[in-house]
Structures are given as C-alpha cells and as structure tokens.
C-alpha positions in Angstrom: 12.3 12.5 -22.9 11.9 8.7 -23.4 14.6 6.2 -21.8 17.2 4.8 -23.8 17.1 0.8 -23.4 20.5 -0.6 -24.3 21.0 -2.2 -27.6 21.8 -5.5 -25.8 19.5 -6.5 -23.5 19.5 -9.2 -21.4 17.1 -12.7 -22.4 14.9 -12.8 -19.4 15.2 -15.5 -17.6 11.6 -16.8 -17.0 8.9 -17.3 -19.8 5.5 -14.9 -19.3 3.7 -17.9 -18.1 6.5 -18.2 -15.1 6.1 -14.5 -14.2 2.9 -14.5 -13.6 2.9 -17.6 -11.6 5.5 -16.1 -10.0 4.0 -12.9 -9.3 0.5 -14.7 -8.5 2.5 -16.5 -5.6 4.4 -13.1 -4.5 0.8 -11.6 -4.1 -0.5 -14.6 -2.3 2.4 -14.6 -0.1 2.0 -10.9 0.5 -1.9 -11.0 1.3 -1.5 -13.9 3.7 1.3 -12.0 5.9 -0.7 -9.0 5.8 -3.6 -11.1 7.2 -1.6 -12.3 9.8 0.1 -9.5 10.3 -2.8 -6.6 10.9 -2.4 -6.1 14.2 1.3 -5.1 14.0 1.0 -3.2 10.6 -1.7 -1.0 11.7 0.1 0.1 15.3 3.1 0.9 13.4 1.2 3.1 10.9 -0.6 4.7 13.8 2.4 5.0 15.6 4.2 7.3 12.5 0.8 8.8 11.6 0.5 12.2 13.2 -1.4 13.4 16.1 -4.0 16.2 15.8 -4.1 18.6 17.7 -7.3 19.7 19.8 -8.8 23.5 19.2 -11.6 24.0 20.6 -11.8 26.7 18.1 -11.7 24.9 15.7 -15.3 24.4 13.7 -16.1 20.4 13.5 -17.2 20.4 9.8 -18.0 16.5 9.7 -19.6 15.4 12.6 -23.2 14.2 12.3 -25.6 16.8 12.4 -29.7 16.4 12.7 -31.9 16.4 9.9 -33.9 19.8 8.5 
C-alpha cells in the first residue's frame, strides 16, 4: 500500500545543490572518523560478534586442502 504524503508539505529548506554538498561533507566527515577510528570500531564489533564454539567433530569444510 503506497504512503500517503500530506497535502501540505513542507518547502525544504536547502536547494539540491546544498544537499549534496551537505551530504558530500557528512560522508567525508564520516570516512575520516572511521579512519581514525578503526581500531576502536573493530574491538567493539569483535567484542558483540559471537564466539564459536570448538567441535572437534565438527568437519572443517574450508580450510586449504592439497592439490589432486
């Protein structure tokens, strides 16, 4: 079912040209953090990501294997 917009929307308050500068420099801003910011984003993502558990049952169906 599409959205209804209402009949009176808002003027935007930033020409097209403005957004995209705007968003160009959110990006920018976003990409250098993450840049200096690795180190810390990574242990936090390893720190949530969970742990697998060892089986030694289990069958290792990606490790590398010799040529035929």
């Amino acid at each position: 079912m599409p959205r209804k917009h209402p009949e009176n929307r808002p003027q935007s308050a930033v020409s097209d040209e403005a957004a995209a500068y705007i968003a160009d420099a959110l990006m920018e801003l976003a990409l250098q953090f993450e840049a200096t910011h690795f180190a810390e984003i990574r242990r936090h993502y390893d720190s949530i990501t969970p742990q697998h558990d060892y089986d030694p049952w289990q069958l290792d169906l990606f490790s590398e294997h010799p040529p035929f």
